[in-house]
MARVO-424358 format. One record per residue: residue number from 1; residue in one letter; y negated, z negated, x of N, C-alpha, C in turn. Coordinates in pm, whole numbers, plus 50000, padded with zeros to 5 digits. Each point is the difference from the previous one (the first is absolute). Layout:
N
atom zami->NUM kepa->a n.py->Y n.pz->Z n.px->X ca.py->Y ca.pz->Z ca.px->X c.py->Y c.pz->Z c.px->X
...
# end
This chain:
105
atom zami->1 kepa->x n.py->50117 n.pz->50000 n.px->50083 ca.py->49883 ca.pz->50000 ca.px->49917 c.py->49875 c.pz->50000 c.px->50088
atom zami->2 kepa->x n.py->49889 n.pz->50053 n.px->49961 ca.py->49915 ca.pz->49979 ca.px->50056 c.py->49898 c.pz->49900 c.px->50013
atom zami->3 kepa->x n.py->49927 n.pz->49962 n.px->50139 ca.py->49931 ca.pz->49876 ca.px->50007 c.py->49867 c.pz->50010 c.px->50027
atom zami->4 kepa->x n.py->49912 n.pz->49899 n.px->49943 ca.py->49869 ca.pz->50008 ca.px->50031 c.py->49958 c.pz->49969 c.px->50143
atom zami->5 kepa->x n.py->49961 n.pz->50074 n.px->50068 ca.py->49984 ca.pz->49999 ca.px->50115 c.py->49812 c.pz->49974 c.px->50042
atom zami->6 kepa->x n.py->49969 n.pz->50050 n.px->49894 ca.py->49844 ca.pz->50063 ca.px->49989 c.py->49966 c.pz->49846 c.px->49908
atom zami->7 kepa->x n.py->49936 n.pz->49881 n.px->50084 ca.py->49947 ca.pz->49893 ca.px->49881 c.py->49919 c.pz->50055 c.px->49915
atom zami->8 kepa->x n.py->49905 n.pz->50094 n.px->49983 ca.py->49917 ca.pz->50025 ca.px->49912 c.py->50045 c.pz->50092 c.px->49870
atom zami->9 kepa->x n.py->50153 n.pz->50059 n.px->50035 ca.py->50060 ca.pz->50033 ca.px->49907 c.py->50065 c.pz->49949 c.px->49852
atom zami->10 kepa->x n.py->49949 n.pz->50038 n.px->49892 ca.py->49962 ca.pz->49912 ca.px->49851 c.py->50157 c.pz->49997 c.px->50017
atom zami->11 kepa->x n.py->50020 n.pz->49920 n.px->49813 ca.py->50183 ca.pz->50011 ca.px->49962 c.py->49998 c.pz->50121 c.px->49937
atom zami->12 kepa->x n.py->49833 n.pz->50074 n.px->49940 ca.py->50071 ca.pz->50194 ca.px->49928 c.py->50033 c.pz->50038 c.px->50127
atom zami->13 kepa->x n.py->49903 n.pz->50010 n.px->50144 ca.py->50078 ca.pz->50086 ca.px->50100 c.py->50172 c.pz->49994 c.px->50013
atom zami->14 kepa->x n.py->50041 n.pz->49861 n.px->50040 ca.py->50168 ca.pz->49966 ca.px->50000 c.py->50034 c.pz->50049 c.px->49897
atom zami->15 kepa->x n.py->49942 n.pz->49944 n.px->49846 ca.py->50072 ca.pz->50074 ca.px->49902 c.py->50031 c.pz->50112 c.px->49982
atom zami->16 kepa->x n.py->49897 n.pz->50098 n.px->50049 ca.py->50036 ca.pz->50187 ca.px->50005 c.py->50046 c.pz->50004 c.px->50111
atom zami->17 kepa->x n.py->50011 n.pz->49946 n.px->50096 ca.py->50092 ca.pz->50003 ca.px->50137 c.py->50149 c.pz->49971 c.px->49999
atom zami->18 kepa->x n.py->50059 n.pz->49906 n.px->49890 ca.py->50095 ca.pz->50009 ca.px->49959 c.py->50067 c.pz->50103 c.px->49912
atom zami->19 kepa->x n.py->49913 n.pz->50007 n.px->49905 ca.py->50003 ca.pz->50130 ca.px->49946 c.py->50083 c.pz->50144 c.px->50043
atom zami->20 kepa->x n.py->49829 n.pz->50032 n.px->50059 ca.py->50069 ca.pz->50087 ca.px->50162 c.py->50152 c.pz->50011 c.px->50045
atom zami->21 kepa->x n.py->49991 n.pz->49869 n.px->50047 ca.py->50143 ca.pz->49939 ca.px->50109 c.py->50123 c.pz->50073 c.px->49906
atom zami->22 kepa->x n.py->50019 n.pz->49949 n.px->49889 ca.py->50100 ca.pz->49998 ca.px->49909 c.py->50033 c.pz->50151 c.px->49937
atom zami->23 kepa->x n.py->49857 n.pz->50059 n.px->49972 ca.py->50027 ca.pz->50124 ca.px->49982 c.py->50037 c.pz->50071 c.px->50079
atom zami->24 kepa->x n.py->49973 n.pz->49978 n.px->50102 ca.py->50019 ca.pz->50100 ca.px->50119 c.py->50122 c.pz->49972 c.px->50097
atom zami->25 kepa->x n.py->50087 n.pz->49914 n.px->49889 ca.py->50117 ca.pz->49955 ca.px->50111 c.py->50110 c.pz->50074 c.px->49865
atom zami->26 kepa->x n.py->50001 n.pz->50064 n.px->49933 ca.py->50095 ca.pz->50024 ca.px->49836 c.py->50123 c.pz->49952 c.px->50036
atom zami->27 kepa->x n.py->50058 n.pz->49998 n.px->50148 ca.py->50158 ca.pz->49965 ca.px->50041 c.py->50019 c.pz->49838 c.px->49941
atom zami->28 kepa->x n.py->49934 n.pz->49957 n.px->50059 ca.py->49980 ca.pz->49858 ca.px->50088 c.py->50033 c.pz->49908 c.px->49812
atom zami->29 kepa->x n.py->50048 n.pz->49892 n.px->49997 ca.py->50049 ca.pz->49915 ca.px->49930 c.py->49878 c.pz->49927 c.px->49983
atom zami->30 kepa->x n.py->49936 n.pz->49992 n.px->49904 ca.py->49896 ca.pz->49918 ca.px->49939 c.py->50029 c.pz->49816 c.px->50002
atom zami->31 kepa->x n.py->49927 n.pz->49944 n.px->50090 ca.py->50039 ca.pz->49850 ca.px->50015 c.py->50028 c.pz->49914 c.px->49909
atom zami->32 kepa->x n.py->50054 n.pz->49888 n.px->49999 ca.py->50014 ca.pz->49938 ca.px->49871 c.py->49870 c.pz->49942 c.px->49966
atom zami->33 kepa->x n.py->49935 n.pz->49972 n.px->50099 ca.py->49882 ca.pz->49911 ca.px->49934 c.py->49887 c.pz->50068 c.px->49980
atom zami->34 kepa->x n.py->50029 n.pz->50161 n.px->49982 ca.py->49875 ca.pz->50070 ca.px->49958 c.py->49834 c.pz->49961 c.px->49923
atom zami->35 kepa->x n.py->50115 n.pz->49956 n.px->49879 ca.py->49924 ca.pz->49970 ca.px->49905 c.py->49920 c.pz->49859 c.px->50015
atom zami->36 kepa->x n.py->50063 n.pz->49917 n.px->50084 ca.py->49906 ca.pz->49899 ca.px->50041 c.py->49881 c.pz->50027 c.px->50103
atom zami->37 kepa->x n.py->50050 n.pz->50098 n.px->50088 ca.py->49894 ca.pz->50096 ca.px->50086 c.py->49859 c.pz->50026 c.px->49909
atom zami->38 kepa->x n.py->50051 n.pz->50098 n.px->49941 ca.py->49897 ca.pz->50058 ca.px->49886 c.py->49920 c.pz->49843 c.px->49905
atom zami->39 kepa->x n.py->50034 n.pz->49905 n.px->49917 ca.py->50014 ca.pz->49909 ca.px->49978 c.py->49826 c.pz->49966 c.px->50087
atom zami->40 kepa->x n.py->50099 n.pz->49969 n.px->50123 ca.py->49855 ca.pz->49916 ca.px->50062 c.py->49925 c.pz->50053 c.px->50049
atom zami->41 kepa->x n.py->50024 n.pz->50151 n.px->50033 ca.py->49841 ca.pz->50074 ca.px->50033 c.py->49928 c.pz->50030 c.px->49867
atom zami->42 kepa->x n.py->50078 n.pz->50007 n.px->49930 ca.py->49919 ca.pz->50005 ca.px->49879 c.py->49912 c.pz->49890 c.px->49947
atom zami->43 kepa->x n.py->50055 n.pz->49877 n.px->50015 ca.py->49915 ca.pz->49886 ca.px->49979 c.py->49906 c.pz->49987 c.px->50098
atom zami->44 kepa->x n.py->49984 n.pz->50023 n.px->50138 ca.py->49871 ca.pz->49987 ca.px->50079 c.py->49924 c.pz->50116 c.px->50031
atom zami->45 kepa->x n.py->50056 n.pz->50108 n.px->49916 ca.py->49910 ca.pz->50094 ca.px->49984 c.py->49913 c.pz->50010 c.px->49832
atom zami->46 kepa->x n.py->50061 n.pz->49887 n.px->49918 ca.py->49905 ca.pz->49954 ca.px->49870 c.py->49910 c.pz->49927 c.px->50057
atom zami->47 kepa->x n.py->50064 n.pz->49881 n.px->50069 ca.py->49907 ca.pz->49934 ca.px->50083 c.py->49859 c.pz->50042 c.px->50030
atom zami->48 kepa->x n.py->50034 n.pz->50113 n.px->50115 ca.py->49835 ca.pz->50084 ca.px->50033 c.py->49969 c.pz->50114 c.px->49869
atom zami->49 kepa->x n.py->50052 n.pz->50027 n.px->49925 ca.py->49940 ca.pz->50077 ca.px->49904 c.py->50026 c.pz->50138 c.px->50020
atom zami->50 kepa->x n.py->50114 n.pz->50038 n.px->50047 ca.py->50019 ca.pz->50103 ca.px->50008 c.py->50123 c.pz->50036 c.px->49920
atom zami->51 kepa->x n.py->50047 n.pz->49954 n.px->49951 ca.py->50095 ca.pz->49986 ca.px->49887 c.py->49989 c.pz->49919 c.px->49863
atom zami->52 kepa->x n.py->50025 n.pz->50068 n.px->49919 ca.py->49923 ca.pz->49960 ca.px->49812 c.py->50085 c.pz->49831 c.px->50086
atom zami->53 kepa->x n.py->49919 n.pz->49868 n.px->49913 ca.py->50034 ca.pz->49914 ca.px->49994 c.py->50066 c.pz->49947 c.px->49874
atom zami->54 kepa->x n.py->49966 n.pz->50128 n.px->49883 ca.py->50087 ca.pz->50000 ca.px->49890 c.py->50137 c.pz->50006 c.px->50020
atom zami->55 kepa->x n.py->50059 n.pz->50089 n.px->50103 ca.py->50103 ca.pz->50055 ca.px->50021 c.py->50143 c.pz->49913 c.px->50038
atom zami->56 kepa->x n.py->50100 n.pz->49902 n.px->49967 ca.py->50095 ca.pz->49874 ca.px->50057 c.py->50064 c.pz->50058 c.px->50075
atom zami->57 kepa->x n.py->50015 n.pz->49951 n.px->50103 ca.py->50027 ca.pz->50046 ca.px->50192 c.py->50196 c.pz->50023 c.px->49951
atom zami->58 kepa->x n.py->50021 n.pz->49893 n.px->49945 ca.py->50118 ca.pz->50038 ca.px->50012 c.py->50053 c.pz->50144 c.px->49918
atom zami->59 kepa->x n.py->49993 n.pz->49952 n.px->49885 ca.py->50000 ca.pz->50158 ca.px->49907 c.py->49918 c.pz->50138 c.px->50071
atom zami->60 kepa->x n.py->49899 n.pz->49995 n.px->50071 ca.py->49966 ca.pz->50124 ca.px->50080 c.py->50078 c.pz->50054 c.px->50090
atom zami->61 kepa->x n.py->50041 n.pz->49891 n.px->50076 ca.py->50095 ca.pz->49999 ca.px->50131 c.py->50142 c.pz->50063 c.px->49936
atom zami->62 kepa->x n.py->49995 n.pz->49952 n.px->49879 ca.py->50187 ca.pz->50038 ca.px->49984 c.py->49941 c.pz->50174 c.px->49955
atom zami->63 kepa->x n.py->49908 n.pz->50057 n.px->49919 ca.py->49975 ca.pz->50133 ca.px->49947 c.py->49989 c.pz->50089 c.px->50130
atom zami->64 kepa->x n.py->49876 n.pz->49947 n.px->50126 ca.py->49992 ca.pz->50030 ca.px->50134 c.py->50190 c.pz->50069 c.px->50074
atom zami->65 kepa->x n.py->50040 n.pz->49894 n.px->50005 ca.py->50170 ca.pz->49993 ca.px->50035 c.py->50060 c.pz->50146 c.px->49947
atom zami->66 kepa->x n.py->49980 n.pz->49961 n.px->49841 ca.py->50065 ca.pz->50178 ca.px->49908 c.py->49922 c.pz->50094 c.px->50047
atom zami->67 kepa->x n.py->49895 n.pz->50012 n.px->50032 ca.py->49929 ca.pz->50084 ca.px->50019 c.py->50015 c.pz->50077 c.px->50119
atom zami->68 kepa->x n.py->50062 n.pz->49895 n.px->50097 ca.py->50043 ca.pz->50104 ca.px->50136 c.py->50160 c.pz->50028 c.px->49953
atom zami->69 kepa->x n.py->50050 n.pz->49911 n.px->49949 ca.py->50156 ca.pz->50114 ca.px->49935 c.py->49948 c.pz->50066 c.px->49934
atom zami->70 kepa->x n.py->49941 n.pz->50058 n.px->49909 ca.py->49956 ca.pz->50131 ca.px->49984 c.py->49944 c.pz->50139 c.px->50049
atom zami->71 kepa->x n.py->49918 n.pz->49925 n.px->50076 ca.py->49940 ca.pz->50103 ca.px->50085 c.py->50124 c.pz->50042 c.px->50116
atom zami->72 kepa->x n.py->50092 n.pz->49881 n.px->50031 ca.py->50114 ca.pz->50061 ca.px->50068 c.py->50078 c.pz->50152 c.px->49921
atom zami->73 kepa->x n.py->50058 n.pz->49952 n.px->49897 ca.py->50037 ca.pz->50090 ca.px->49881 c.py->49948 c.pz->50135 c.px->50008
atom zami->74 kepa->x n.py->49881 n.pz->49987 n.px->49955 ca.py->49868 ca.pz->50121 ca.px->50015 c.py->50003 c.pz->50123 c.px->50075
atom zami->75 kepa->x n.py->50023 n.pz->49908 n.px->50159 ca.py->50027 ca.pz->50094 ca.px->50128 c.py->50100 c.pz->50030 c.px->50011
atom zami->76 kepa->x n.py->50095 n.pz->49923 n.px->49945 ca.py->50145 ca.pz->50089 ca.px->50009 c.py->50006 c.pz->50126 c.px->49860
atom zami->77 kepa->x n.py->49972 n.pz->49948 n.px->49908 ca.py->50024 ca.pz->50152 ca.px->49907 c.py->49873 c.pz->50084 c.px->50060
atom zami->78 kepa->x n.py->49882 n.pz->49993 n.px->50033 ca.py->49954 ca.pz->50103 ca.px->50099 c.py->49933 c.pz->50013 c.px->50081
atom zami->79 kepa->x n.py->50103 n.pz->50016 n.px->50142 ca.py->49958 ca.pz->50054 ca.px->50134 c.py->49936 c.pz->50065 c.px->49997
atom zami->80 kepa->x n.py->49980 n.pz->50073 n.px->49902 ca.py->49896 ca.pz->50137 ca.px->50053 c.py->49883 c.pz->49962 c.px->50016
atom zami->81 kepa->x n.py->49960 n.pz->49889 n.px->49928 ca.py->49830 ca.pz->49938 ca.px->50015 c.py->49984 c.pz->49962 c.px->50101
atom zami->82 kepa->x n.py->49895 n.pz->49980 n.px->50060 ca.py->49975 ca.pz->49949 ca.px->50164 c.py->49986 c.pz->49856 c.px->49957
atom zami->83 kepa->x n.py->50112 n.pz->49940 n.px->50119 ca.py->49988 ca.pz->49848 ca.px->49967 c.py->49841 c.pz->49883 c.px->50036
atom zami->84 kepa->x n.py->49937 n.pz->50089 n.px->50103 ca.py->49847 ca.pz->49950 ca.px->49925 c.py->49948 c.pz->50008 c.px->49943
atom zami->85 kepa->x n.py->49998 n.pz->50109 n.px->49938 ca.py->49963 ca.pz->50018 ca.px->49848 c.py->50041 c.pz->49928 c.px->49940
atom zami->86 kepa->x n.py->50150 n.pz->49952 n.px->49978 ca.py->50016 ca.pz->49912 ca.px->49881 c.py->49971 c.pz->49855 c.px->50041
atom zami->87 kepa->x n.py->49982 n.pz->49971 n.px->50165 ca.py->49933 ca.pz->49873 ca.px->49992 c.py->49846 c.pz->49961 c.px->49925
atom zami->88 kepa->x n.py->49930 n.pz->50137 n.px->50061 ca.py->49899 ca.pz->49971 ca.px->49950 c.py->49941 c.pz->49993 c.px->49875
atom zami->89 kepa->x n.py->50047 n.pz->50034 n.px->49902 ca.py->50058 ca.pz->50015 ca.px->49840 c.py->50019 c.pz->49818 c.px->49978
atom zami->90 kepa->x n.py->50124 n.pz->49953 n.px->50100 ca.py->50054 ca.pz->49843 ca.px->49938 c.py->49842 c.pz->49958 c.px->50044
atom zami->91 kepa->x n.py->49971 n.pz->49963 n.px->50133 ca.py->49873 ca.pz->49948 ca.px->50029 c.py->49904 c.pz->49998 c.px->49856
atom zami->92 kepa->x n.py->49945 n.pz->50149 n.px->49994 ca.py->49932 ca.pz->49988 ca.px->49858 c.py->50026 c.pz->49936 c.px->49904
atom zami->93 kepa->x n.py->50123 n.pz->49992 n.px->49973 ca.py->50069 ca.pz->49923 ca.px->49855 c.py->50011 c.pz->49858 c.px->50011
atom zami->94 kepa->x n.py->50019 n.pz->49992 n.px->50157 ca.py->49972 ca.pz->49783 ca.px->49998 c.py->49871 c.pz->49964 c.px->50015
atom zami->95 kepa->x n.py->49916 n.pz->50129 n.px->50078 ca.py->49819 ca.pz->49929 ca.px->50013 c.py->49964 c.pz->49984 c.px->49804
atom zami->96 kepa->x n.py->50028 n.pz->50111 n.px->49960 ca.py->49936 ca.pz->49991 ca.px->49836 c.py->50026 c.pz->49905 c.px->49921
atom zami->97 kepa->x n.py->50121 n.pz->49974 n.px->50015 ca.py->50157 ca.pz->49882 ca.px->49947 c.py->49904 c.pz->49866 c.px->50023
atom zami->98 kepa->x n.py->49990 n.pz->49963 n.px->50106 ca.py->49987 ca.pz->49836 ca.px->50098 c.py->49817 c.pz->50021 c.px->50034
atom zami->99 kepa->x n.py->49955 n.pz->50072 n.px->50010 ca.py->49882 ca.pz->49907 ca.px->49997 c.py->49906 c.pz->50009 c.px->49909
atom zami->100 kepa->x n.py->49914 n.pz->49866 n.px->49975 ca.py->49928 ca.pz->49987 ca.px->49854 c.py->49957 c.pz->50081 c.px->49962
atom zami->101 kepa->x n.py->49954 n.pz->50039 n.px->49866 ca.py->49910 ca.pz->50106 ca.px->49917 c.py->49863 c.pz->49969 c.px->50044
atom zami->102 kepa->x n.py->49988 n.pz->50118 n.px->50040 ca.py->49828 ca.pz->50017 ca.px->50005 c.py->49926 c.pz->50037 c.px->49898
atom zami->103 kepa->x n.py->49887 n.pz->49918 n.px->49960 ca.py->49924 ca.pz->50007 ca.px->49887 c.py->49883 c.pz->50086 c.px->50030
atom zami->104 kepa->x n.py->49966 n.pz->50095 n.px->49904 ca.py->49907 ca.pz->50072 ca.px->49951 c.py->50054 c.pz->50125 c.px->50072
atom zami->105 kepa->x n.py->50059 n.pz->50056 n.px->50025 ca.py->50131 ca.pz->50113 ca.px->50063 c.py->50018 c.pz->50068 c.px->49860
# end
């Protein structure tokens, strides 16, 4: 998994860095404690406000979790899409997903 190396790096950076990690590994066996992963960057990224504080860390974390078995899924029925492309697609769908509504937008 990947580590914060960079102190000034938030929990969205780790959080889309995991992201990243996971998508970009499709072989690799998804850890057991994923969802606790997700879980707590999610809570100290409500913390600073970069994630709805409406949103319950755990229930995000477990949708987060499906969401990369899907996107696993995705790339397997089709290769033909460029797999940054379809990262950058998930990216979009968790920035819109996870952080608060902006008012007067």
């Amino acid at each position: 998994m990947p580590t914060s190396a960079d102190p000034r790096e938030t929990a969205w950076d780790r959080l889309l860095d995991l992201i990243d990690h996971l998508a970009g590994a499709p072989d690799n066996r998804l850890p057991d404690d994923l969802e606790n992963q997700f879980a707590g960057l999610c809570e100290e990224a409500a913390r600073d406000g970069s994630v709805d504080r409406e949103l319950h860390a755990i229930d995000t974390a477990r949708w987060l979790a499906g969401l990369i078995e899907a996107h696993r899924s995705v790339r397997t029925a089709h290769p033909e899409i460029d797999a940054d492309d379809d990262l950058a697609v998930l990216r979009v769908i968790v920035t819109r997903w996870l952080h608060p509504v902006r008012v007067n937008r």
